[in-house]
N, CA, C and O of each residue as an XYZ file, in Angstrom:
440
protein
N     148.130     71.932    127.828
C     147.395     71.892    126.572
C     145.916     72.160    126.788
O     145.352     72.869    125.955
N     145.362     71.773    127.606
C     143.815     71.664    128.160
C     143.346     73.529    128.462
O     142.322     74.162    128.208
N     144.481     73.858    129.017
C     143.983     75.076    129.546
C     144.117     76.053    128.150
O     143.511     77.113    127.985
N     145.089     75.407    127.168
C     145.246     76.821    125.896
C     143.902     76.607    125.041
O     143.417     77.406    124.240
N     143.260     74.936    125.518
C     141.951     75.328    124.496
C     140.857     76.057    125.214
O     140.088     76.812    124.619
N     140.802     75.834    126.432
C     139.878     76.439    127.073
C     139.673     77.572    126.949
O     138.548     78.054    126.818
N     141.046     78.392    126.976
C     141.342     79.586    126.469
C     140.587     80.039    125.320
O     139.734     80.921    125.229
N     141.219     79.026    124.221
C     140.227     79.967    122.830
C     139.169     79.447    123.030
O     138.225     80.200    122.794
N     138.876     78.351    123.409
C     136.660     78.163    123.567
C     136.286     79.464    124.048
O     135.596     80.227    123.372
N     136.671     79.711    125.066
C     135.860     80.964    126.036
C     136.274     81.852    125.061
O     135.290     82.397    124.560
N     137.877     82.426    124.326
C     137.665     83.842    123.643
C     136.695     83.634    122.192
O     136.119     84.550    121.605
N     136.690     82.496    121.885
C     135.676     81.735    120.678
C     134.330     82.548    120.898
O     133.808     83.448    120.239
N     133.973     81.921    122.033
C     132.433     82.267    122.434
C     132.487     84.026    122.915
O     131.606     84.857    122.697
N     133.285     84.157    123.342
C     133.231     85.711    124.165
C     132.688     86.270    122.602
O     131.584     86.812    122.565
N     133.650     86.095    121.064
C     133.511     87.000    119.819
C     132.235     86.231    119.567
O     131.323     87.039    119.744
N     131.685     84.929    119.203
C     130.391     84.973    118.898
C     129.341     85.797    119.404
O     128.509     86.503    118.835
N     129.621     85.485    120.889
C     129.001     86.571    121.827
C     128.534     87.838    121.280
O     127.343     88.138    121.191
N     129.444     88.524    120.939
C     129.552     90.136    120.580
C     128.741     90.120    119.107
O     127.767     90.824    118.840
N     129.185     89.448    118.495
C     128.913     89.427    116.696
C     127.362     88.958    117.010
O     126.638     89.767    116.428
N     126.613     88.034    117.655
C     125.633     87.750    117.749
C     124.546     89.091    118.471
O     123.356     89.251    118.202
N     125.082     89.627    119.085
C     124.086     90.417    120.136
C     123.882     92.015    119.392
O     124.377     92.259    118.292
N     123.202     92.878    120.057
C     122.414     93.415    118.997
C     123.571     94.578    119.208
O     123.874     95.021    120.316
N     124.051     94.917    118.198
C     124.637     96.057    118.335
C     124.371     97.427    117.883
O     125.298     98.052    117.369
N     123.263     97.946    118.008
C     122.609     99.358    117.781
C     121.993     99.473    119.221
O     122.014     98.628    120.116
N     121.422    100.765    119.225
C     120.777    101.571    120.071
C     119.168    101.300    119.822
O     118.345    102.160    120.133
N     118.851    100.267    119.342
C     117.275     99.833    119.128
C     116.374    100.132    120.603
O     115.313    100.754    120.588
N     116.947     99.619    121.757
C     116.678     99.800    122.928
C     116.479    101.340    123.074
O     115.601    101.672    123.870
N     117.088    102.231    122.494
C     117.077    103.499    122.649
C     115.913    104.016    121.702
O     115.087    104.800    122.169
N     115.821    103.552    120.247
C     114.942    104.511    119.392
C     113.347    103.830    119.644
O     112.347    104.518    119.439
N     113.267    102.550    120.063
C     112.056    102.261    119.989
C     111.170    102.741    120.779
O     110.081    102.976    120.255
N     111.358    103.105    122.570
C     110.238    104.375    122.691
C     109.999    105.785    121.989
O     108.958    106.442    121.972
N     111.367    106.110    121.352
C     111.207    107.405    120.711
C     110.033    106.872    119.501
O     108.816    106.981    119.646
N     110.503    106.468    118.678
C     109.110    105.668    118.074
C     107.941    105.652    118.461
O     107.038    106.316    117.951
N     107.828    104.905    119.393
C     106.644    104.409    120.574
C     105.971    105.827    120.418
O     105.022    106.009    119.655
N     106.634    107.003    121.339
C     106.011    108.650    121.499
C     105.723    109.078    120.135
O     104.518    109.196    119.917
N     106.392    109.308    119.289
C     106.005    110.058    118.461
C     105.258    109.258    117.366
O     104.844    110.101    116.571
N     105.001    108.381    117.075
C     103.818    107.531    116.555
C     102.398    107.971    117.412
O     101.453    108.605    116.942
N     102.493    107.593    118.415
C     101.173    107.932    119.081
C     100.625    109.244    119.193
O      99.449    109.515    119.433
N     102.066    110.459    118.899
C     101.411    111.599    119.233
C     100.736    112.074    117.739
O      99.847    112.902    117.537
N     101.653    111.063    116.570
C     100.753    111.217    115.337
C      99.400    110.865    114.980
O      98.566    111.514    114.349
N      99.315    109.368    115.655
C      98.220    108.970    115.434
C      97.005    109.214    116.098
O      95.933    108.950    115.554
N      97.098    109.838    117.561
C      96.213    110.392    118.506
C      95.409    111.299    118.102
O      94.344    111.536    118.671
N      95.924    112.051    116.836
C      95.432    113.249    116.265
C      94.290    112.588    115.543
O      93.317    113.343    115.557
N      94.115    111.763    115.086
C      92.933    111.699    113.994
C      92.374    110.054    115.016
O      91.421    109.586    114.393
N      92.579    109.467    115.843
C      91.651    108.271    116.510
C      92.120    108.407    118.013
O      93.027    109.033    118.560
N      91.453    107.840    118.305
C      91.598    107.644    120.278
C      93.144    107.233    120.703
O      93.882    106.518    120.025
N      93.412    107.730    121.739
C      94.614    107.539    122.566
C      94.829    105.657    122.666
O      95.617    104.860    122.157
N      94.339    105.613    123.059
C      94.421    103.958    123.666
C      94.437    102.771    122.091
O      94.912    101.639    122.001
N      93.695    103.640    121.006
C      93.560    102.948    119.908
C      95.208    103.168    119.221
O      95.871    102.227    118.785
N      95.528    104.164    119.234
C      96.647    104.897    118.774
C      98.174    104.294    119.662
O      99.333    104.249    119.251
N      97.696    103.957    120.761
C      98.549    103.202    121.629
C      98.770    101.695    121.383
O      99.832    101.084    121.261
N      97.649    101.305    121.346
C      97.953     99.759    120.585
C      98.668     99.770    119.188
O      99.541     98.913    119.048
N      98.430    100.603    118.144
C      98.492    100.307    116.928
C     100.148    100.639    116.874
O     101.046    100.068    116.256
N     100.169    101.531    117.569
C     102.279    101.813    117.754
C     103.004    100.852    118.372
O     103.999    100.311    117.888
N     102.556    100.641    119.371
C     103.091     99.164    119.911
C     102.903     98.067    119.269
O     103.584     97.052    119.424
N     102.019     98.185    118.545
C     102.014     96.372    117.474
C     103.283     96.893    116.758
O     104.279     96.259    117.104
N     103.507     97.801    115.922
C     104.366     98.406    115.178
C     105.748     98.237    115.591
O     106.552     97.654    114.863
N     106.100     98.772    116.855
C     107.279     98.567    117.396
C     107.683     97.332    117.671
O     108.841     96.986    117.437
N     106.707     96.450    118.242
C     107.122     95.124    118.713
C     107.430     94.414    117.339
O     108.517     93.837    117.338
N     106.740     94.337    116.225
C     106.859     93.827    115.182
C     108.503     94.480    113.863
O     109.021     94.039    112.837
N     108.696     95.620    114.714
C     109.931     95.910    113.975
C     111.080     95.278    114.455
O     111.908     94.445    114.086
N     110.733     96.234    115.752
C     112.117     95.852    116.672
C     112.531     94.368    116.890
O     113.687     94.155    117.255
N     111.302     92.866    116.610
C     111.781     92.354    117.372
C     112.023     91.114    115.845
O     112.541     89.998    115.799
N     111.415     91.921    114.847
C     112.232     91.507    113.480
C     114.033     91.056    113.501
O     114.896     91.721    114.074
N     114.240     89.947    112.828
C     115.804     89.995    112.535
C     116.435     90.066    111.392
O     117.612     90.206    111.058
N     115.141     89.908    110.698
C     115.456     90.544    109.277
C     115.499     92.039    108.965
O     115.888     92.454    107.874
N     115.071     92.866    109.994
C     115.190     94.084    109.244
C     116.662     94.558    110.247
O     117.025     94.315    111.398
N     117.249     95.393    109.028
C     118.465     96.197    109.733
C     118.179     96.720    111.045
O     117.070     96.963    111.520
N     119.781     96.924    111.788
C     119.895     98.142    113.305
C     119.370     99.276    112.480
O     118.494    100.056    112.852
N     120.183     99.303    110.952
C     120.094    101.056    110.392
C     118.688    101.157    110.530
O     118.239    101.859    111.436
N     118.021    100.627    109.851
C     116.380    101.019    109.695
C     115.506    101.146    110.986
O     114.571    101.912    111.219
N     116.163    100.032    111.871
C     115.583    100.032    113.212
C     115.634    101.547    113.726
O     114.706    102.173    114.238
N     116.970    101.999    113.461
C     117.621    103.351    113.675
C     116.707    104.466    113.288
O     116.375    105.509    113.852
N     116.367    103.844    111.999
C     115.494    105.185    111.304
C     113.950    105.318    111.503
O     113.343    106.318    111.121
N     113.289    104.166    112.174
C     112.130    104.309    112.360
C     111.214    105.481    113.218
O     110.007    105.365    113.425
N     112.056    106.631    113.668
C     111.211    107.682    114.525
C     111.208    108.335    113.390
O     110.256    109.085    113.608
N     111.645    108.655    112.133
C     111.449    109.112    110.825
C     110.709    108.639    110.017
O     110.966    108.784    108.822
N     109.787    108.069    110.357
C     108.861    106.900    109.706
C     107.838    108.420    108.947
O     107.628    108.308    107.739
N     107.463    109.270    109.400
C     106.587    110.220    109.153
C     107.490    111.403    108.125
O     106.975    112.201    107.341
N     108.423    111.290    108.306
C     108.774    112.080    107.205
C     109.388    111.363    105.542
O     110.421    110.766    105.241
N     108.032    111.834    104.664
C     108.672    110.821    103.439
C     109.623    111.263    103.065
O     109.973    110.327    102.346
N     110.578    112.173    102.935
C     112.259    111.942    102.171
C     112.912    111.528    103.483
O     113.959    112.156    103.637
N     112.662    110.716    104.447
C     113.619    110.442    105.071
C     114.019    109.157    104.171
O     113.434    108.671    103.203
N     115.864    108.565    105.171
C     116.294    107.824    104.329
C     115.747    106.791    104.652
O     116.268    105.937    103.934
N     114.789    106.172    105.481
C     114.048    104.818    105.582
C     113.440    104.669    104.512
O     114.150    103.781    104.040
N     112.437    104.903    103.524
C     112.016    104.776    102.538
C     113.349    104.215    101.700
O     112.986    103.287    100.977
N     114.754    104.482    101.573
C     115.508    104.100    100.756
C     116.074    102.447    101.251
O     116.383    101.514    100.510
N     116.071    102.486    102.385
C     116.396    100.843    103.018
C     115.648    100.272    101.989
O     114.662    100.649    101.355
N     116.823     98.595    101.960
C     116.299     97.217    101.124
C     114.849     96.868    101.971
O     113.719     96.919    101.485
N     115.169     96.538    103.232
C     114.517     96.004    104.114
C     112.818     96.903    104.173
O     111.962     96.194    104.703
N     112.375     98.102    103.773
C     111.565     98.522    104.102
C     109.985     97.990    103.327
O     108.916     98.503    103.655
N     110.057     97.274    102.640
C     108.973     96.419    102.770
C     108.376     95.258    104.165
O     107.240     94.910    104.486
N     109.558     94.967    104.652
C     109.523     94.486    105.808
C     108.496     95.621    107.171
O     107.439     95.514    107.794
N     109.475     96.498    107.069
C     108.371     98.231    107.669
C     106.794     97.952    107.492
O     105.859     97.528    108.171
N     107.030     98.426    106.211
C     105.477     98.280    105.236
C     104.742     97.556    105.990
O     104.012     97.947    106.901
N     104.972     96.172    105.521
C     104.595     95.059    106.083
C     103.756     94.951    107.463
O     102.573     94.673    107.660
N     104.874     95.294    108.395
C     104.167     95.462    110.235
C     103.349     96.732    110.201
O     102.659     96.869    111.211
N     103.258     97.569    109.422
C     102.779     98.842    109.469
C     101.140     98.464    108.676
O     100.140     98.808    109.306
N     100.981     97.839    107.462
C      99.701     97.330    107.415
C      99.056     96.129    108.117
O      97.826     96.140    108.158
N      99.828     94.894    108.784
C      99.261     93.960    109.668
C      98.655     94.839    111.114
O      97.645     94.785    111.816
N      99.576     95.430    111.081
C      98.997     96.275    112.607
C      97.726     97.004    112.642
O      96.708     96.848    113.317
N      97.997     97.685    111.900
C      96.919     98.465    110.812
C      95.970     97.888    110.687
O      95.141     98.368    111.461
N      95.426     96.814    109.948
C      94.102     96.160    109.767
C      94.086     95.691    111.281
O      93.219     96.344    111.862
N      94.648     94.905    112.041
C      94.428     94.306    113.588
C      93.700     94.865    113.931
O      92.498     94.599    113.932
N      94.696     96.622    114.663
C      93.901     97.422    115.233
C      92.671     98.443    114.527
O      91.863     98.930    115.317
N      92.553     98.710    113.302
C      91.647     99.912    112.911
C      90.522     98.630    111.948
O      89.446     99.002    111.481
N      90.891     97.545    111.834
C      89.359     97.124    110.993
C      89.093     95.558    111.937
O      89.218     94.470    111.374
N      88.720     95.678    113.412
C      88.659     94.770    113.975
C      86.861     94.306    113.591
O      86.043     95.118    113.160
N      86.579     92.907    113.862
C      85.250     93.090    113.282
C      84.373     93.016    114.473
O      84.820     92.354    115.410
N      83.179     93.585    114.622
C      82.244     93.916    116.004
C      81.316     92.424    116.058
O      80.484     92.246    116.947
């Protein structure tokens, strides 16, 4: 008897396991992000300024649990407005890290 519960504890936990852990490719799109944010923003302010302000961005999406994998998904499309990120529930959440970062890095006070 001991060993058939043990059994489902461990297959119990093995499916929480799975259902809990991140199941998208976030690990994958967030340097793509990372690059092509910076190569946008490099264009009009400094490299290193443009480097911080993408990385606040990313860290603040990616490490969100309120916002979707999908949107997570869609964030290297952040620059094109008919992409479908603009249509996500969640993209006020976007918004959101995209102006906190924003004032941080571009209106710091001297």
């Amino acid at each position: 008897m001991n060993k058939k519960i043990l059994v489902f504890i461990a297959a119990l936990c093995i499916d929480l396991s799975a259902c809990s852990g991140e199941n998208s490719d976030s690990y994958k799109v967030k340097p793509v992000f990372i690059n092509n944010c910076i190569k946008q923003e490099s264009s009009t302010r400094p490299t290193e300024q443009a480097n911080s302000y993408c990385n606040c961005v990313a860290d603040e999406v990616f490490s969100d649990s309120d916002i979707s994998d999908e949107t997570k998904n869609l964030m290297p499309t952040l620059s094109d407005k008919n992409s479908k990120l603009y249509q996500q529930n969640d993209v006020a959440l976007v918004r959101g890290a995209l102006m906190s970062c924003y004032t941080s890095n571009f209106y710091k006070k001297k």
